[in-house]
LUMDO-345545 format. One record per residue (C-alpha): residue number from 1; residue in three letters; y, z, x. Coordinates in Angstrom, 3 decimals, decimal comma, m for minus. Example, Ala and Ser with C-alpha at 12.3 -4.5 7.8 and 13.67 -1.06 7.14 Angstrom:
2
ATOM pos code       py       pz       px
ATOM   1  ala   m4,500    7,800   12,300
ATOM   2  ser   m1,060    7,140   13,670
This chain:
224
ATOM pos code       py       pz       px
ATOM   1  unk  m71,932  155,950   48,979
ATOM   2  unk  m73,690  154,628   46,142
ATOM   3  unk  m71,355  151,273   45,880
ATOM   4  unk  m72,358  150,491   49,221
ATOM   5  unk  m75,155  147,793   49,000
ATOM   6  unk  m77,615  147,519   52,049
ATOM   7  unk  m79,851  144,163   52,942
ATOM   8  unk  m82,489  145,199   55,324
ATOM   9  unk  m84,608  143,393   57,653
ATOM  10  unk  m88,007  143,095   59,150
ATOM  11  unk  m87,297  141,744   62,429
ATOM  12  unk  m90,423  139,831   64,348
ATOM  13  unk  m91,345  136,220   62,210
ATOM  14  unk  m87,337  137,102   60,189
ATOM  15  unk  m84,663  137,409   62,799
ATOM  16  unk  m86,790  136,419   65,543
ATOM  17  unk  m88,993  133,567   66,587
ATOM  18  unk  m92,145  135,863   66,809
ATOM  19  unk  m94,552  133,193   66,283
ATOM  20  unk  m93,309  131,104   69,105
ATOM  21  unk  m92,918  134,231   71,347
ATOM  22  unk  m96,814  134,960   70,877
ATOM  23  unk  m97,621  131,196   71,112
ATOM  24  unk  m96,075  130,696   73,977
ATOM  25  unk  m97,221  133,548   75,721
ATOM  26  unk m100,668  132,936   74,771
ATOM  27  unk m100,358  129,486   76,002
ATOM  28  unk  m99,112  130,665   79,426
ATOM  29  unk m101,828  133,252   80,270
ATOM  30  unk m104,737  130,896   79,194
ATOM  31  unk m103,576  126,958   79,398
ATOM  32  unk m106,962  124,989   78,933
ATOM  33  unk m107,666  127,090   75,713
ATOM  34  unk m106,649  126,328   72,179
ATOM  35  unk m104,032  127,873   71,585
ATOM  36  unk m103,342  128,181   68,053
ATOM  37  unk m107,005  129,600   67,854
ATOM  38  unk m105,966  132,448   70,130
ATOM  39  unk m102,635  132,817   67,607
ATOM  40  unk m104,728  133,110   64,927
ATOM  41  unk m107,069  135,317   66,515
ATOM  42  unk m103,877  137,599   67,379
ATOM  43  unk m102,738  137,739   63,945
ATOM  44  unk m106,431  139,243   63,255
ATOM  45  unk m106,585  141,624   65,563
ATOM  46  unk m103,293  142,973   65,886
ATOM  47  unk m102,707  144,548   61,984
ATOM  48  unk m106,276  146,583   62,934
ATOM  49  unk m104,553  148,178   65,985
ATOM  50  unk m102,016  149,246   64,258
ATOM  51  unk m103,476  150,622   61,293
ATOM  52  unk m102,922  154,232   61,094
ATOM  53  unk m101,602  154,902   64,271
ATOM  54  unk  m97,935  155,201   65,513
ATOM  55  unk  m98,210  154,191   69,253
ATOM  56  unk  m96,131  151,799   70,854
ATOM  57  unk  m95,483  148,529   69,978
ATOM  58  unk  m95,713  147,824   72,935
ATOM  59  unk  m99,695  149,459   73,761
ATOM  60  unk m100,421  147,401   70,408
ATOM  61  unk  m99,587  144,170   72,014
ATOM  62  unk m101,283  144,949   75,177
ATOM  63  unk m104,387  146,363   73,519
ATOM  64  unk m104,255  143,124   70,796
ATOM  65  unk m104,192  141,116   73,941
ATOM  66  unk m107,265  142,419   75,385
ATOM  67  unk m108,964  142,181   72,325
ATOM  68  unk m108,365  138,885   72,281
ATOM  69  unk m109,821  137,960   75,430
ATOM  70  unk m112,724  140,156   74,357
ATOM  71  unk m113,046  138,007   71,072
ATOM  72  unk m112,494  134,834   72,842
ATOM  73  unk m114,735  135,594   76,476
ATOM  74  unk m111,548  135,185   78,215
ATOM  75  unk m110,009  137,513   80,903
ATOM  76  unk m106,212  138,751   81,155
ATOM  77  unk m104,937  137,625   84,087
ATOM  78  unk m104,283  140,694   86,776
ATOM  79  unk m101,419  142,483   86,447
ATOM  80  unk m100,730  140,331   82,956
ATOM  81  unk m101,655  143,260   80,551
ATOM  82  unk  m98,215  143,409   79,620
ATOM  83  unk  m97,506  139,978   79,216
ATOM  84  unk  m96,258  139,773   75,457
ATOM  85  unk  m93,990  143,240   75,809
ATOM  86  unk  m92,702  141,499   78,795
ATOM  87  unk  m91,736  138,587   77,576
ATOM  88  unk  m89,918  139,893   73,998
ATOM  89  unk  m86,973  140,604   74,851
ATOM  90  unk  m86,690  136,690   75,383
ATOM  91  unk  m87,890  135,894   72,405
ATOM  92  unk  m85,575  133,530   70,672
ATOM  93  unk  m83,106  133,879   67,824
ATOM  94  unk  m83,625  131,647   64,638
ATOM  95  unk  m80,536  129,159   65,092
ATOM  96  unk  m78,900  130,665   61,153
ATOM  97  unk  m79,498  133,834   61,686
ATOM  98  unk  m76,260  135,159   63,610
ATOM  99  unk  m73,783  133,576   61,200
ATOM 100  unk  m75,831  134,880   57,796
ATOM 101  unk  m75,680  138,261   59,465
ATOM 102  unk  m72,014  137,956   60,389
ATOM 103  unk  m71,284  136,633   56,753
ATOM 104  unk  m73,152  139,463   55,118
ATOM 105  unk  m71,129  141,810   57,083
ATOM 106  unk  m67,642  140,222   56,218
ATOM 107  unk  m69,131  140,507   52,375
ATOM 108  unk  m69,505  144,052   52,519
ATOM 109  unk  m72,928  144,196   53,319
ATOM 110  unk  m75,116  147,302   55,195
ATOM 111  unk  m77,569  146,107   57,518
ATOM 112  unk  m80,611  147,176   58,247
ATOM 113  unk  m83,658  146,765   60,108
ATOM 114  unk  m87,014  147,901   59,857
ATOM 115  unk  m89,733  146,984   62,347
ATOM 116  unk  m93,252  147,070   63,593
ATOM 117  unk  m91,668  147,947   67,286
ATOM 118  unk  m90,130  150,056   70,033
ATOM 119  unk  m86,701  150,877   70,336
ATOM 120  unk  m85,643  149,544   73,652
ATOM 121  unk  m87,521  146,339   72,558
ATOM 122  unk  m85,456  145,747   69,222
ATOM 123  unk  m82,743  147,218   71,228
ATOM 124  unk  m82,709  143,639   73,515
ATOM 125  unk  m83,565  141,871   70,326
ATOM 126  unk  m80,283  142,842   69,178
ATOM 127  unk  m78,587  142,387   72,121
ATOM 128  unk  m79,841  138,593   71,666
ATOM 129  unk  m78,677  138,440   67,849
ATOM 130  unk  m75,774  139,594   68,877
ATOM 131  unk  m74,644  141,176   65,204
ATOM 132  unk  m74,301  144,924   65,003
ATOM 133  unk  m76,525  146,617   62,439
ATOM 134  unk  m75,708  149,940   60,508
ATOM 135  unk  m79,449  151,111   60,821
ATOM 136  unk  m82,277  150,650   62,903
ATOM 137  unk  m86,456  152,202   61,772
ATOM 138  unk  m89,041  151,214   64,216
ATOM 139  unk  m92,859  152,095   64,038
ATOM 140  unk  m92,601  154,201   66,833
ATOM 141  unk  m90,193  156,705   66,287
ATOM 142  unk  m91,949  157,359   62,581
ATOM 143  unk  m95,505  157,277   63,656
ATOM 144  unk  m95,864  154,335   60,906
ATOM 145  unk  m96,614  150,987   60,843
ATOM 146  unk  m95,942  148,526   57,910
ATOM 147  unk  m97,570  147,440   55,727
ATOM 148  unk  m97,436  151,753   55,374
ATOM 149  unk  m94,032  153,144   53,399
ATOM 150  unk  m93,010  154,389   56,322
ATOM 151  unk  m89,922  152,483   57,069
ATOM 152  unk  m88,916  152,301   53,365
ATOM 153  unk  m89,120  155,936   53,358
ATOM 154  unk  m87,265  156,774   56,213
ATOM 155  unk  m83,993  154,439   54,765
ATOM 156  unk  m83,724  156,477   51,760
ATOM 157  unk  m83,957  159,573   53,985
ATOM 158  unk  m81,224  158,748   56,519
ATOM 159  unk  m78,925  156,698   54,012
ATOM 160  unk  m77,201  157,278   50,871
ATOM 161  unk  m78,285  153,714   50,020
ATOM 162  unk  m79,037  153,253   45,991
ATOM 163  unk  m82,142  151,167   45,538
ATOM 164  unk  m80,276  149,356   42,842
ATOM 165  unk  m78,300  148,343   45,881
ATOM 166  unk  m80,564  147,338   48,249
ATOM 167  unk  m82,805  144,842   49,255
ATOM 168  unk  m85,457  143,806   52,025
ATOM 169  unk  m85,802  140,277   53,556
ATOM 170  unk  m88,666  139,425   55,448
ATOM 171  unk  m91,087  136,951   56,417
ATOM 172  unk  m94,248  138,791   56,468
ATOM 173  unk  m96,576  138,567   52,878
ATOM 174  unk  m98,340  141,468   54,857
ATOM 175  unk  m95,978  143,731   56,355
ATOM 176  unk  m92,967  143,834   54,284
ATOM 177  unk  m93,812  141,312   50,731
ATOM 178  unk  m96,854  143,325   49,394
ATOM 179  unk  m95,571  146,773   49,722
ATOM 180  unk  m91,877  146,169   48,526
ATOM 181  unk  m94,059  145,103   45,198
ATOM 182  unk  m95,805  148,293   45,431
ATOM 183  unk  m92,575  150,017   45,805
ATOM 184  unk  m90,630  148,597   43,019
ATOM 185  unk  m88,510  147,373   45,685
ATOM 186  unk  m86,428  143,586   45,568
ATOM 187  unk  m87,553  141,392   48,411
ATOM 188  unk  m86,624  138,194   49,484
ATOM 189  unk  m89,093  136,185   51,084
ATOM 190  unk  m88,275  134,077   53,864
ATOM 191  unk  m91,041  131,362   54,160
ATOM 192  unk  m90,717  129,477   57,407
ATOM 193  unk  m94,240  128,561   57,435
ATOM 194  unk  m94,037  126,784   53,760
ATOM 195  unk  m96,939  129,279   52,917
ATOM 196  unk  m98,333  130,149   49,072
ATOM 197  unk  m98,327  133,473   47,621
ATOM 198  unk  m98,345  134,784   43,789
ATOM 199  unk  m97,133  138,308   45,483
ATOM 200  unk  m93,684  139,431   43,040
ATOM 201  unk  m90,485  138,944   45,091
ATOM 202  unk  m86,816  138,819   44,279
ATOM 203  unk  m86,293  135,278   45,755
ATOM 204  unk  m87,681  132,808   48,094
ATOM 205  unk  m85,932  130,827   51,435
ATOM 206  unk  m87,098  128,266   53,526
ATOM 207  unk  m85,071  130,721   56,595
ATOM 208  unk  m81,364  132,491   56,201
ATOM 209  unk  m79,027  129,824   55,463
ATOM 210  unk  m78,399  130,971   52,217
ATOM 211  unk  m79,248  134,051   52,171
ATOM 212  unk  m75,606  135,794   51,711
ATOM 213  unk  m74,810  133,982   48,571
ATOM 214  unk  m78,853  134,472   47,206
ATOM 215  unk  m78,095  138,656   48,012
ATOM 216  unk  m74,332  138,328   46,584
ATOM 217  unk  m76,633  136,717   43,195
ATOM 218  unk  m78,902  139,410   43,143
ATOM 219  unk  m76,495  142,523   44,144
ATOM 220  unk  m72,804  141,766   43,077
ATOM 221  unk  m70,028  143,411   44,695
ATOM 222  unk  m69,645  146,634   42,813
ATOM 223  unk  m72,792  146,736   41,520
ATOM 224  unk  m74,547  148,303   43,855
């Protein structure tokens, strides 16, 4: 229906503590080294692996892993390959983000999310949130990868959402900011790491406290 509006999602760094997930992960396989080095050195590497590619989420982890320890002169522990697509599903939930979800639904609200990831890993994701969501795009089933239109794409395809009705939230300036600008598309940024950008967005949040009444301000009820 075109009165229907939709709020989508990026998941990882938005819904859920990706940051920590990798840090502490990181930290775990490799104690005595610096470990927001090796974070940023993830955050390098990983975007390359997935650039134009649609594998797993979970082989990008594992392969941004060992290139890592390639980068660094370090050596995954045996058996460890897997050690970050292990560990996700445990990843943990950003304290607001259950009740903004919840609210958005009892406001009328679609939800949506669109990730960089593997279904049965956003499926446990979920699981954790514990909200139920009205659409789910992950890189793997579409072959794409964001910063790529991929996911945006696919939304329009499956949905009947309006784009006058919609609009993304994410945390990435990367993945999600920079190509809902090149789309046309409204996105609210969520800026947990109190980061700078001149990149065009529909709003700004320090996390998802607010972010029902900031989506009710930019999509009224009916207008959608």
């Amino acid at each position: 229906m075109a009165s229907e509006r939709w709020a989508t999602f990026d998941c990882y760094g938005t819904l859920i503590d990706w940051l920590g997930g990798i840090r502490s992960t990181l930290a775990d396989l490799w104690p005595d080294e610096d470990v927001e080095r090796l974070v940023d050195r993830y955050h390098g590497i990983e975007p390359m692996i997935q650039a134009g590619t649609g594998i797993a989420y979970r082989d990008v982890m594992a392969r941004t892993l060992a290139g890592v320890a390639a980068a660094e002169g370090l050596t995954v522990p045996g058996g460890r390959e897997d050690a970050l697509g292990a560990s996700l599903p445990a990843w943990s939930v950003f304290p607001e983000v259950p009740g903004s979800l919840a609210q958005l639904r009892v406001r009328g609200w679609k939800l949506g999310i669109l990730s960089n990831t593997d279904a049965d890993l956003l499926d446990a994701s979920l699981i954790s949130i514990g909200v139920p969501v009205d659409l789910r795009v992950v890189a793997s089933d579409i072959g794409s990868y964001k910063p790529a239109f991929g996911h945006w794409e696919t939304l329009f395809k499956k949905t009947d959402a309006d784009r006058s009705g919609h609009v993304h939230v994410a945390a990435s300036l990367f993945h999600d900011v920079q190509p809902c600008a090149a789309l046309g598309l409204p996105c609210v940024w969520i800026n947990r790491q109190a980061e700078e950008s001149d990149l065009p967005r529909a709003g700004e949040l320090p996390d998802l406290s607010r972010l029902p009444d900031t989506l009710d301000e930019l999509v009224p009820a009916g207008a959608g």
